[in-house]
C-alpha positions as CSV (number, residue, x, y, z in Angstrom):
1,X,8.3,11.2,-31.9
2,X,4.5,10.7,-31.8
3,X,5.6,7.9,-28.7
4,X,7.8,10.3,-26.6
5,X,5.4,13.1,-27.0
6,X,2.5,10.9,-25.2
7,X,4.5,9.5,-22.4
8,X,5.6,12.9,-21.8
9,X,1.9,13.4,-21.2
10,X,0.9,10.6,-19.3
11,X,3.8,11.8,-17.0
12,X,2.6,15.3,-16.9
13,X,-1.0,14.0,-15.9
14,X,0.4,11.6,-13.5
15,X,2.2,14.6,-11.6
16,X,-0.6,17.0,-12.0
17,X,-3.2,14.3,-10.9
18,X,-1.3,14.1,-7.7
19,X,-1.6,17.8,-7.1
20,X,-5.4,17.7,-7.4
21,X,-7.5,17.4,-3.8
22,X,-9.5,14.3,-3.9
23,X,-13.0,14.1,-2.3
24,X,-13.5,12.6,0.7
25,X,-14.8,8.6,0.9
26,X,-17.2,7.6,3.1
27,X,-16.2,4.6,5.2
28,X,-19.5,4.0,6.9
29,X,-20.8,6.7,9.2
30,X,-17.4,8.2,9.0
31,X,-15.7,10.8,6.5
32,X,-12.6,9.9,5.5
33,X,-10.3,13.0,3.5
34,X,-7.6,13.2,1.6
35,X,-4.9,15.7,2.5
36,X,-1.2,15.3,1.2
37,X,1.1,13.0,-0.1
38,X,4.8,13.4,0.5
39,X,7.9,11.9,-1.4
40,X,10.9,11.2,0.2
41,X,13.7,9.3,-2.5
42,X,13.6,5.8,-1.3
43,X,11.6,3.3,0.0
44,X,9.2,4.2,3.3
45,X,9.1,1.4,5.6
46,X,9.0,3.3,8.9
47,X,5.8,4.1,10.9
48,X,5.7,7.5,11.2
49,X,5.1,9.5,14.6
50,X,3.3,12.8,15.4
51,X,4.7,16.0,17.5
52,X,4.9,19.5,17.5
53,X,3.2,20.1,14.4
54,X,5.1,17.7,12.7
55,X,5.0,14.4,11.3
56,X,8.4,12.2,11.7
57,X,9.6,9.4,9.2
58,X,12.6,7.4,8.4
59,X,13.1,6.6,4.5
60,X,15.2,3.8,2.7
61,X,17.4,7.4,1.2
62,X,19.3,7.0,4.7
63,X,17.1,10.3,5.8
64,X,14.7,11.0,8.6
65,X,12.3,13.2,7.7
66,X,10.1,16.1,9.5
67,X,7.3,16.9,7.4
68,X,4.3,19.9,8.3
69,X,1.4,18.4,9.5
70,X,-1.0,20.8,8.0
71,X,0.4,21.3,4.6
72,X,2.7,18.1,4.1
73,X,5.9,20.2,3.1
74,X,9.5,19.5,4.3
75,X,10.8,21.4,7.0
76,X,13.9,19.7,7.6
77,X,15.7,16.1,7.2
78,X,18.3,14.6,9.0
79,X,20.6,12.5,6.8
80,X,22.8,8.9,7.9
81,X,24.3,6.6,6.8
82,X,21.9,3.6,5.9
83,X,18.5,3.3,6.0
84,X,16.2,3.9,8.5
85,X,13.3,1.5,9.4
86,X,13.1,2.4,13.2
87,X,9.5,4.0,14.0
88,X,10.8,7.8,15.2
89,X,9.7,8.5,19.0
90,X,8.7,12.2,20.5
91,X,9.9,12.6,23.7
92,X,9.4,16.2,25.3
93,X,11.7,18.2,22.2
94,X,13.6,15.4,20.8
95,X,12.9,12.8,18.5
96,X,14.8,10.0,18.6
97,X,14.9,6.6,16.5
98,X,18.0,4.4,14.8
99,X,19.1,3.7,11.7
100,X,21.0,0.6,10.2
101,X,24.5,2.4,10.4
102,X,24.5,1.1,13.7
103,X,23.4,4.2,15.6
104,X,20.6,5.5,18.1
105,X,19.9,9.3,17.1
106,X,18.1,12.0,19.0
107,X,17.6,15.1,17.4
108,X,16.2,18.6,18.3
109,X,12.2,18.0,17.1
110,X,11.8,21.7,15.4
111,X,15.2,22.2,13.7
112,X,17.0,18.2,13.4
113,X,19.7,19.3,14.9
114,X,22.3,16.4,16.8
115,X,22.0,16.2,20.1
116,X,23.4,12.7,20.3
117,X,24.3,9.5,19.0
118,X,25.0,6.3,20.4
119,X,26.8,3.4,18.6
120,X,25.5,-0.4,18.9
121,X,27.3,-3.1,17.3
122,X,24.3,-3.8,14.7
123,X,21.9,-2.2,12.4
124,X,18.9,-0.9,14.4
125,X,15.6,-1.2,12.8
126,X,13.6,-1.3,16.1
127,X,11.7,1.7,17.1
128,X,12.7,2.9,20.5
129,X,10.4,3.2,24.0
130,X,10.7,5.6,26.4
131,X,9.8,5.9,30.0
132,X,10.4,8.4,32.6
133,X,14.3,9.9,31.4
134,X,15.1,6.6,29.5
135,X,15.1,5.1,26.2
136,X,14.5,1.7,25.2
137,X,16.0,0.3,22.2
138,X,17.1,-2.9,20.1
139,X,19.7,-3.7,18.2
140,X,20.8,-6.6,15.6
141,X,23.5,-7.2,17.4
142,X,21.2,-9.0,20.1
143,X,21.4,-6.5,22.5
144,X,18.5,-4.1,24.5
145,X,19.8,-0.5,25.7
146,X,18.7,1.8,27.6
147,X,20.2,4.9,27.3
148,X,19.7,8.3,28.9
149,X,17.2,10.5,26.9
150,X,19.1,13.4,27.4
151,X,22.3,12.6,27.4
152,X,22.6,9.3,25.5
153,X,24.7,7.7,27.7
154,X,24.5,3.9,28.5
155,X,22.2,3.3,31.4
156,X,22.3,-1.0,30.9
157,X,22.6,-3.1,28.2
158,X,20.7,-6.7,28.5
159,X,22.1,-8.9,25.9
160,X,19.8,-12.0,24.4
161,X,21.1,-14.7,21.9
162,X,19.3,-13.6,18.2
163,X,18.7,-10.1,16.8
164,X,16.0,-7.5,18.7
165,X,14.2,-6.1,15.2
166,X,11.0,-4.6,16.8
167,X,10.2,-2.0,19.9
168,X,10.3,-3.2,23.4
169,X,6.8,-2.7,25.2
170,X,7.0,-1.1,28.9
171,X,4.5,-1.6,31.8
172,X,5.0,-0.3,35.0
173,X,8.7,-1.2,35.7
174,X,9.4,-3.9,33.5
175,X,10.2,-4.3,29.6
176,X,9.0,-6.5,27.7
177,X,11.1,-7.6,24.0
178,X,11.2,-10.3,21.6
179,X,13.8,-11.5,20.3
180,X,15.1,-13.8,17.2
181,X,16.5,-16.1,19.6
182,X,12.3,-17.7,20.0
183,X,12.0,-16.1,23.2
184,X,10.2,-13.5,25.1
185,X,12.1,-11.5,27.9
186,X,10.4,-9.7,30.9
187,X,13.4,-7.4,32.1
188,X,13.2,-4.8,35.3
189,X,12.9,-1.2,33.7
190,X,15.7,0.2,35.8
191,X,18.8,-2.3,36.1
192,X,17.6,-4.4,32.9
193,X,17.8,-7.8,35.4
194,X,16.0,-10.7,33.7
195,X,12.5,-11.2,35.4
196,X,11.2,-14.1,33.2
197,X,11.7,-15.6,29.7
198,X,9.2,-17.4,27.8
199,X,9.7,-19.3,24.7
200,X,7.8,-19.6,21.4
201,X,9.0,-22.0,18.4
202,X,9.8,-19.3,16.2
203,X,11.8,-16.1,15.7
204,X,9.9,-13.0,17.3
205,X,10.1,-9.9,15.1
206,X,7.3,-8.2,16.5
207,X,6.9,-5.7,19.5
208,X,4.6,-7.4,22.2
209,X,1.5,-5.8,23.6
210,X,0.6,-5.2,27.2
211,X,-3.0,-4.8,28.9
212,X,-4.9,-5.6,31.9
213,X,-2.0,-8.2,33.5
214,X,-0.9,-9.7,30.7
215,X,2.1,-9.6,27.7
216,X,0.5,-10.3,24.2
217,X,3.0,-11.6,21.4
218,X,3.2,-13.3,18.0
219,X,5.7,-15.7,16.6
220,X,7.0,-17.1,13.6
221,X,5.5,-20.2,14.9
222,X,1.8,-19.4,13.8
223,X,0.7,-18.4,17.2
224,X,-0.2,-15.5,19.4
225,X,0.5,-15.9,22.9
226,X,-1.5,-14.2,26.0
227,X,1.2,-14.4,29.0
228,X,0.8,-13.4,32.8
229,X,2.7,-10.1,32.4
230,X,4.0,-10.9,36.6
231,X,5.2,-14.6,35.8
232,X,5.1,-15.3,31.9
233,X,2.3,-18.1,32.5
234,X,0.3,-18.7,29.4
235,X,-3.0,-18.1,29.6
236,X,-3.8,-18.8,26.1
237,X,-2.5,-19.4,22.5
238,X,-4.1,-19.4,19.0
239,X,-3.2,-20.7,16.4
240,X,-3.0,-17.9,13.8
241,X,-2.6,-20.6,10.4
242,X,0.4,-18.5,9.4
243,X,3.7,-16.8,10.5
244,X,3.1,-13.3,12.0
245,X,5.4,-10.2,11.7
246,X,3.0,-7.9,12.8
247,X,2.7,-6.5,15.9
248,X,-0.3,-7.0,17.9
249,X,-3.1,-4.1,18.8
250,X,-5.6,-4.3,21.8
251,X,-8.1,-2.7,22.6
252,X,-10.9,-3.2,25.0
253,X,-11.5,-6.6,25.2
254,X,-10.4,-7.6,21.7
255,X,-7.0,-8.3,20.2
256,X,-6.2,-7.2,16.3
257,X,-3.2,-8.9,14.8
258,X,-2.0,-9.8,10.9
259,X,-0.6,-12.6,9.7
260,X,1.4,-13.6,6.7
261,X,-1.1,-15.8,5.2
262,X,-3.2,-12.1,4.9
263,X,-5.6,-12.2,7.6
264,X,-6.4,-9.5,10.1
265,X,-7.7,-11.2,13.3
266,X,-9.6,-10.4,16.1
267,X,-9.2,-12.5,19.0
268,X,-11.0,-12.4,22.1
269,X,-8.3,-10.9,24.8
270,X,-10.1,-13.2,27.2
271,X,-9.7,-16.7,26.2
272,X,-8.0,-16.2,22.1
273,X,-11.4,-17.4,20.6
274,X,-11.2,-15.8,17.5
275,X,-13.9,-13.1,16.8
276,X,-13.7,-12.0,13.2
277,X,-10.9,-12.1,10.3
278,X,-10.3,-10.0,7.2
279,X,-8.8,-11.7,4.4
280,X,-6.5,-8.9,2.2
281,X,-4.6,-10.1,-1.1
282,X,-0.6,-10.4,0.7
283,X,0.8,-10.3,4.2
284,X,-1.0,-8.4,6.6
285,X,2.4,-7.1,8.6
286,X,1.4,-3.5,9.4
287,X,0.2,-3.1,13.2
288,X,-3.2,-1.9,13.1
289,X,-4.3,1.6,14.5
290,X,-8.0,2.1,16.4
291,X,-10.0,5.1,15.8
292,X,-13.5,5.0,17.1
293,X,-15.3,2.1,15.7
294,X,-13.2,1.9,12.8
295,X,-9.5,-0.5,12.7
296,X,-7.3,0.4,10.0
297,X,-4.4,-1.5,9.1
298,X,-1.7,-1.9,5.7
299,X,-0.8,-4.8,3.4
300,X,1.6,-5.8,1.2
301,X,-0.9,-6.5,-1.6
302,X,-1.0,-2.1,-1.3
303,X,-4.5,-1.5,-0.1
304,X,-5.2,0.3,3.5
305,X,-8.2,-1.2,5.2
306,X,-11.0,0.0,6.9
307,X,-13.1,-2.1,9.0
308,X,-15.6,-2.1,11.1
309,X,-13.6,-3.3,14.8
310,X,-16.6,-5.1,15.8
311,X,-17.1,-7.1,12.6
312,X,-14.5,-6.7,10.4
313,X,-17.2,-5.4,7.6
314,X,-15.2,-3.6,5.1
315,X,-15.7,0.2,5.4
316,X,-13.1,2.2,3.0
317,X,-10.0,1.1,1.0
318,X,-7.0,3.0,0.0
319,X,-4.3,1.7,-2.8
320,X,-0.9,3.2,-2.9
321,X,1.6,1.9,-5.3
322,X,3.4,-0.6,-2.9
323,X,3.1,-2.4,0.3
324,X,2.3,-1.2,3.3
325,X,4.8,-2.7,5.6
326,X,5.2,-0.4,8.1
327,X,2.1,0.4,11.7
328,X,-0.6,2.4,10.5
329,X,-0.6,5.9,13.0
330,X,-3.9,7.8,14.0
331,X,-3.3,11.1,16.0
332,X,-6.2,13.1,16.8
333,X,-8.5,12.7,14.0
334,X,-5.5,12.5,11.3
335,X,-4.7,9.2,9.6
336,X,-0.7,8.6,8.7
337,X,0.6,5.7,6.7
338,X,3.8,5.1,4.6
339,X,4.1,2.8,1.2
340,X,7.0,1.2,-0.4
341,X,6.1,2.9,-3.6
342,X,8.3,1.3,-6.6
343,X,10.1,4.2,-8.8
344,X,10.3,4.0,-12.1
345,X,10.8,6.9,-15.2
346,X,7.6,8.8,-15.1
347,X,6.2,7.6,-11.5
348,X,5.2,10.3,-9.0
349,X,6.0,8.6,-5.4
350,X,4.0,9.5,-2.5
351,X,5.4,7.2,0.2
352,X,4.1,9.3,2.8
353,X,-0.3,9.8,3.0
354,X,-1.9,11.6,5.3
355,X,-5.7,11.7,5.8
356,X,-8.5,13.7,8.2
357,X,-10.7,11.9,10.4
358,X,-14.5,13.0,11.2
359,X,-18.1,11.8,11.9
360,X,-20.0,11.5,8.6
């Protein structure tokens, strides 16, 4: 009696512990805040997006979810029929993203409603790309489409030899998408025509990065690749000392990229000499998110970083109750990340953290 009387009140803490506001944490000359937490009733291993007042996320429960930016409550989900790993995309009033029933989905932003669906032949778990009335999407079953945002009907299809698991990356009219074939495609944005391939020596399950001319991607291999974006040249590899499923973040001249043996690097976009690393407790697969001096970025050992983009110093740490799988988002002066929080009995799961931004 004596035993089920206390773990009702370690549960009753836990939940009213989570209803508390926490103070913020410094993280250098920054402020860092607290502002919700939001449960959804599975697993969180999408990034989530930002739009109309909202903040978008796909949950292992089969469920997209549109959460109140302000105030973290539900205002709608969207329900289908397997999980959903794809990063949501805002574009003008619908969000769109897939889910591993096979489907591409684009709902009405404010109220979920269907506004179409398109069937591929394999689970999608990459996040879609759009440009200019189109959306770009993979599929598992080794295919690229791009479809028509409004409609949803099949603009072209570009088929590759493995499984597409991550977003394509668009610059000027070409796409750019790995694949688990080992190889690197450079397609034209508006008949989907192969421009170039380039070949690692690995499975690709990362979306590349574009910048200044050139196509940054990671591989299975150990390496990160700088590419001529026009001809798929390599300018540069590095060798990364592990396998890398996370995709890759530049910004000004540096690149920031984790690896699976736990590092976050910084690489010189220039030549791939390696600036600075961060060494965290588990894979480092979690695409790291700029905001002013600060890069923040997830790991599977639980923890959200904060370090100092110039020297990887360690500014501010954050430990949810599982890894951190999925791209870290900053929007505005807000902070957004998602955690594969394990449940169990008396476990209050906040897969879904949001935090405020400001100069300290």
């Amino acid at each position: 009696m004596m035993r089920s009387i206390l773990l009702i009140a370690f549960a009753l803490l836990a939940i009213l512990s989570g209803c508390k506001s926490r103070p913020p944490v410094s993280g250098g000359p920054y402020e860092i805040a607290f502002l919700w937490e939001y449960a959804t009733d599975d697993y969180v291993r999408s990034s989530p997006s930002v739009g109309g007042g909202m903040v978008y996320v796909g949950s292992d429960d089969n469920a997209l979810h549109a959460i109140d930016a302000e105030t973290g409550g539900q205002v709608w989900r969207y329900d289908t029929e397997d999980n959903i790993t794809s990063g949501p995309l805002v574009v003008g009033e619908t969000v769109c993203f897939g889910s591993w029933d096979g489907n591409v989905y684009a709902l009405a932003f404010d109220t979920g409603r269907l506004r179409w669906r398109y069937p591929t032949g394999g689970w999608v778990s990459a996040s879609p790309v759009a440009r200019e009335g189109a959306i770009y999407v993979g599929s598992h079953d080794h295919a690229l489409y791009a479809l028509s945002a409004t409609e949803g009907s099949l603009l072209w299809r570009f088929r590759t030899m493995g499984a597409i698991v991550a977003a394509a990356a668009l610059d000027g009219d070409t796409v750019y998408v790995g694949s688990m074939d080992n190889y690197l495609y450079a397609l034209d944005r508006d008949g989907g025509s192969l421009r170039w391939r380039f070949r690692t020596m690995g499975d690709i399950l990362v979306a590349p990065a574009v910048a200044e001319g050139a196509v940054y991607i990671g591989s299975s291999d150990h390496k990160v690749y700088a590419l001529d974006a026009r001809t798929g040249e390599v300018r540069w590899t590095h060798d990364a000392r592990a396998a890398i499923e996370c995709s890759p973040a530049v910004v000004g001249k540096a690149l920031y990229v984790g690896t699976n043996g736990g590092e976050l690097l910084a690489l010189s976009v220039k030549n791939g000499c390696e600036l600075w690393s961060f060494q965290a407790k588990a894979i480092v697969r979690s695409r790291p998110a700029i905001w002013r001096d600060l890069v923040f970025v997830g790991s599977d050992d639980h923890n959200v970083y904060a370090l100092d983009r110039h020297t990887g110093e360690l500014m501010w740490t954050y430990t949810t109750a599982g890894p951190v799988v999925a791209a870290v988002t900053v929007s505005g002066d807000r902070l957004y990340f998602c955690s594969t929080d394990q449940p169990g009995p008396y476990d209050v799961l906040r897969q879904v953290h949001a935090f405020s931004l400001a100069e300290g």
